[in-house]
N, C-alpha and C positions, 0 to 999 in steps of 0.2 A: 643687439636685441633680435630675440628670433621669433617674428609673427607667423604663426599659423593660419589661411585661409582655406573654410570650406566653400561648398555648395549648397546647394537648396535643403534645407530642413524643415521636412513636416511631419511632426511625431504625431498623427491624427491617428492611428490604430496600428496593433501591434506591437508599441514600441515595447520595452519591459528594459528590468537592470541589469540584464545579461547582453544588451544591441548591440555593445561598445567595448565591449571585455577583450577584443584581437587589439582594440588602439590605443584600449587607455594607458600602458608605460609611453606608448611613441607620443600622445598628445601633450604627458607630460616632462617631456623635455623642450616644449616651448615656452616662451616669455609670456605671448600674450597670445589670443585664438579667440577669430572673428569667424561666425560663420551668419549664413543666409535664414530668417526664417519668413517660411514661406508659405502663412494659413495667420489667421486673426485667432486672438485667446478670447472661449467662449467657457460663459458662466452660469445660462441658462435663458437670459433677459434678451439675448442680443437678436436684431431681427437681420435676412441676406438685404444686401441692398440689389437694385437692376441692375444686372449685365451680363453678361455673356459668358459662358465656359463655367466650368463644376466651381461650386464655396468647398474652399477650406477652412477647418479650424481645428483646433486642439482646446483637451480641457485641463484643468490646473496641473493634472496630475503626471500629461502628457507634457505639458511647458516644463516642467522642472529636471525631465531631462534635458536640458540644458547643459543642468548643473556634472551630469552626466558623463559630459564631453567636455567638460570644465572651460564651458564658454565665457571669455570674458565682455564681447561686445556681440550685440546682433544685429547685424544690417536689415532694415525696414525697408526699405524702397525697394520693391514686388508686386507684382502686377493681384498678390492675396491678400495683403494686409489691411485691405480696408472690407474684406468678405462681409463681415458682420458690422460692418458702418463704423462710426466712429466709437461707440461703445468694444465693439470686439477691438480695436485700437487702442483705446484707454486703456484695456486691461492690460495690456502688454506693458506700456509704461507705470502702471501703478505695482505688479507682480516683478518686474526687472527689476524694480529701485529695493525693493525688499528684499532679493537673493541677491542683489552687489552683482546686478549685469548691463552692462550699458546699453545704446541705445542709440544709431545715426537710420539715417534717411528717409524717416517720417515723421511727422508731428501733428498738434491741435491747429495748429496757426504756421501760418508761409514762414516766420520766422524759425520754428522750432523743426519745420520739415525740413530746409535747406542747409539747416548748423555744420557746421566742420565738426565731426571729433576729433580731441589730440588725445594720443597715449602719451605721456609722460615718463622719460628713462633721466633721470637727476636732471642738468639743465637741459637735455635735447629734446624735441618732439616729433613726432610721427605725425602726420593728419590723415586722414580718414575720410575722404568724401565719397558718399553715397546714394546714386540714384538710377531711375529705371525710365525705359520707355514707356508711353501714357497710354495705359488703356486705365480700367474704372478706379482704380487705384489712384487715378491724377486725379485732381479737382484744383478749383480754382483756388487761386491766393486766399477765398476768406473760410475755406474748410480743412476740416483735417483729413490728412491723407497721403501717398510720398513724395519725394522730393523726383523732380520730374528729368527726365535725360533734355535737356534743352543746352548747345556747346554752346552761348554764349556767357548763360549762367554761370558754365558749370568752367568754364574760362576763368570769371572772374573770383570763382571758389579757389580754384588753382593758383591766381597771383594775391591771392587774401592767405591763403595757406603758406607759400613758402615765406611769406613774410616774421612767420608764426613758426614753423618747422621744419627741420632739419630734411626730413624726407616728406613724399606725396604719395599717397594712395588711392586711386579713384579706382571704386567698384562698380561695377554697373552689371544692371539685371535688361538683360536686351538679348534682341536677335531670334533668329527659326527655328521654331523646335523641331528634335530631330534632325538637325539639321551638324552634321562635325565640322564645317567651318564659317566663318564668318562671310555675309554679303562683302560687297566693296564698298561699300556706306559704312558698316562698323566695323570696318578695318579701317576706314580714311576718319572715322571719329578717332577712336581707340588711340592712332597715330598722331591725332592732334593733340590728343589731352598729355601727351610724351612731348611732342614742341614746345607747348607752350609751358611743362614745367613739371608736368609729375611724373615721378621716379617709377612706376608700376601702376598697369591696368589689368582688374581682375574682372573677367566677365563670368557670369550665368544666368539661366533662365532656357535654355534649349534643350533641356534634359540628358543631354549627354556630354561628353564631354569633348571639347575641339581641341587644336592645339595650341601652340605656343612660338613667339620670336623674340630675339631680341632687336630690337629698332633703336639705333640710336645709343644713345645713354641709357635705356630703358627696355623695361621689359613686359610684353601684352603676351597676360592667358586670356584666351578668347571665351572659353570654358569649360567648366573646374566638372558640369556636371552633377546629377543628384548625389547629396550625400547622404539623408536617410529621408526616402520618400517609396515608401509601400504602394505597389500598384499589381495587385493578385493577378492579372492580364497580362504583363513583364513580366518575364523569366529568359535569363540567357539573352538580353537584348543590350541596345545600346543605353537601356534604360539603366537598368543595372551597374554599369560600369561606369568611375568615375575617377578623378587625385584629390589631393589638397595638396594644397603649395606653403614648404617654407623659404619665405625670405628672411634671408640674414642680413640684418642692415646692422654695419659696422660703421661708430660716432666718430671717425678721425676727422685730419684734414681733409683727408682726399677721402671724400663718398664713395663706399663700397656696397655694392648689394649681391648679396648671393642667393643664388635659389636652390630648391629640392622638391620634387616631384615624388609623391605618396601614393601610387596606383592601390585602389580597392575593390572590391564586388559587393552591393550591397541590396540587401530586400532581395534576393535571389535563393525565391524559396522556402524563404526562414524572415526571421525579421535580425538579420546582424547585420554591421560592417566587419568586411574581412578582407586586409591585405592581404593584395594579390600575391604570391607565391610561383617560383618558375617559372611553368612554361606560360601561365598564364599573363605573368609577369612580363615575360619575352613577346609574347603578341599585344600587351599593351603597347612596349617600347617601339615594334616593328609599326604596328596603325600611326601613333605618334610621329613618326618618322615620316611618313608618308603625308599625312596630315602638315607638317610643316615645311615640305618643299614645296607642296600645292601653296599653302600663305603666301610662299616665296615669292613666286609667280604669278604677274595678274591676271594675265591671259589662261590660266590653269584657274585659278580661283573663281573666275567670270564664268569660265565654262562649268565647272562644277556646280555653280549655284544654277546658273540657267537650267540643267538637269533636274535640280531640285524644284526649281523655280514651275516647269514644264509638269510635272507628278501634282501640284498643287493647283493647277489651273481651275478647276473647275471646283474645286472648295473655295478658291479665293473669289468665282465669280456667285458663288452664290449665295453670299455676303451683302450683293445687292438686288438681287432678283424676288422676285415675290413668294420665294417659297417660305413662310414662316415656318411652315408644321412642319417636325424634326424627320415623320419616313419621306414626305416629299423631297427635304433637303437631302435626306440620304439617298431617294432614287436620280436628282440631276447629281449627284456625285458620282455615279457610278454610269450615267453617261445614257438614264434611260427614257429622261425628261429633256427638253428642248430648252435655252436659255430666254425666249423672249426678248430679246437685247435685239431692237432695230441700229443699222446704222448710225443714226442719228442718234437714239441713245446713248452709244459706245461714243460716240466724240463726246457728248454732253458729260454720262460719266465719268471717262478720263480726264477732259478740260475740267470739272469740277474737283478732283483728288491730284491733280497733275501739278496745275497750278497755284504757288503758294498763295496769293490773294485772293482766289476762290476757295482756296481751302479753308481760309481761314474765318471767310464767313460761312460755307458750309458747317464747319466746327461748333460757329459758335449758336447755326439756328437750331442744330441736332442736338447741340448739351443744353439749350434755352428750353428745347420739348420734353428730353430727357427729363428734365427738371420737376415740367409736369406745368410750365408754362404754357400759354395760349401764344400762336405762330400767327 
């Protein structure tokens, strides 16, 4: 069977029936094509819920390209799918069951966010498990919303699945945007979820695309990258550029997986996908390359993110500083406002976010107010 996986899809403007017209003979010589959608299906009723970074959504007209890209499953667990609360969610499962498109890694209830999907090929199966790191997106076991990046969980979805299917698929929507390789945190998850049992890990959510290993028995895309996500401000950037991967999983004895790598250029300019071509082609392959000796290496990897890590300092500290209103946050990002952060503070902060048993009641008095509970 030949699974096709994309990237992030948010057809919220722009999109039309010409986006897709470079891919659609290549999409359809696949068996089956999973890809990311990454905005809530809005129908007019739906209100934003609180939190942080732009709402996305798409309207009916825009969700059906889908159909487009002859999607047959679409992974929910994303840090957008709950934009327009559990209504903009519902929509999505009640408009998928009508077009004959499936549906993993959100749901109404803890039960229906956390499901395994199996694709079905005569008696063999495939599973499909799907989930994202927490931001508003997560909520708790008794709301709807996606299935959460947690390894212990997501452990036990792994030995519930091969019990059940021939092969293992764990997607996860995680990690730095902007960012082409993985921290050493989602490289040392990524790697577990290969030990303890599944066949391929597909990562996105960084907006571009990272590279790739084989570890093991198995194989980690770190990130596939946007596959149709318009942003007028991108052009020629790492935004733009992206793959889709197929795996070829061959039903013998002896488990075979093969892969293929799809380089594209997309929203660049215009609203299309467009196989990369040449040379364009050829400096895909050469970054790629490049990208995957760093993986290689820890000591290369650690130093890479630190760089990254160091450009981000001062947007990540003022996250907790008292600057609410948006040009203040923009002047201490640019280095022209002072932190207020005493000593004392800076250990309190870090001991609070550092340690997991304070984090964990931090968590839970910040989502208790969140709520709109009395502290």
């Amino acid at each position: 069977m030949k699974v096709c996986i994309m990237g992030d899809f948010c057809p919220s403007v722009n999109i039309d029936d010409n986006s897709f017209n470079d891919i659609t003979n290549l999409l359809s010589t696949f068996d089956y094509r999973i890809v990311n959608l990454e905005c809530a299906l809005r129908q007019g009723e739906e209100l934003p819920i609180a939190k942080e970074g732009p709402f996305l959504g798409c309207n009916l007209s825009q969700f059906h390209h889908l159909k487009s890209i002859k999607a047959d499953m679409i992974t929910l667990a994303n840090n957008h799918v709950l934009d327009y609360g559990e209504k903009g969610l519902e929509n999505i499962f009640l408009e998928s069951q009508k077009i004959g498109i499936r549906t993993v890694g959100a749901g109404l209830d803890n039960d229906s966010k956390t499901r395994i999907a199996y694709i079905n090929d005569g008696d063999k199966k495939i599973a499909i498990i799907n989930c994202c790191e927490a931001e508003f997106s997560v909520t708790d076991e008794k709301n709807a919303g996606a299935n959460p990046l947690d390894e212990i969980d997501i452990y036990n979805k792994i030995q519930e699945a091969k019990n059940e299917a021939y092969s293992v698929i764990v997607i996860v929507h995680g990690g730095h945007e902007y960012f082409q390789l993985p921290s050493l945190r989602i490289q040392k998850i990524f790697r577990f979820f290969i030990d303890v049992g599944a066949d391929v890990v597909v990562g996105h959510h960084p907006h571009c695309y990272s590279g790739y290993e084989q570890y093991k028995e198995g194989y980690i895309f770190y990130s596939l990258g946007n596959f149709f996500f318009d942003n007028n401000s991108s052009n020629h950037t790492i935004w733009n550029d992206g793959f889709f991967v197929e795996l070829d999983i061959s039903f013998g004895v002896q488990k075979e997986i093969g892969y293929a790598v799809y380089p594209y250029i997309q929203c660049c300019g215009n609203n299309k996908v467009l196989l990369m071509r040449d040379t364009e082609k050829q400096a895909f392959y050469e970054q790629i390359i490049k990208l995957n000796r760093i993986i290689e290496d820890k000591k290369l990897l650690q130093k890479e993110f630190y760089k990254y890590a160091d450009k981000q300092k001062r947007h990540a500290l003022s996250r907790i500083l008292p600057y609410s209103n948006h040009y203040l946050q923009a002047l201490f990002k640019r280095g022209f406002l002072p932190s207020f952060l005493s000593k004392k503070a800076i250990v309190s902060h870090l001991n609070a976010i550092r340690c997991e048993a304070h984090k964990d009641l931090l968590i839970y008095a910040l989502y208790k107010k969140y709520k709109g509970e009395q502290i």
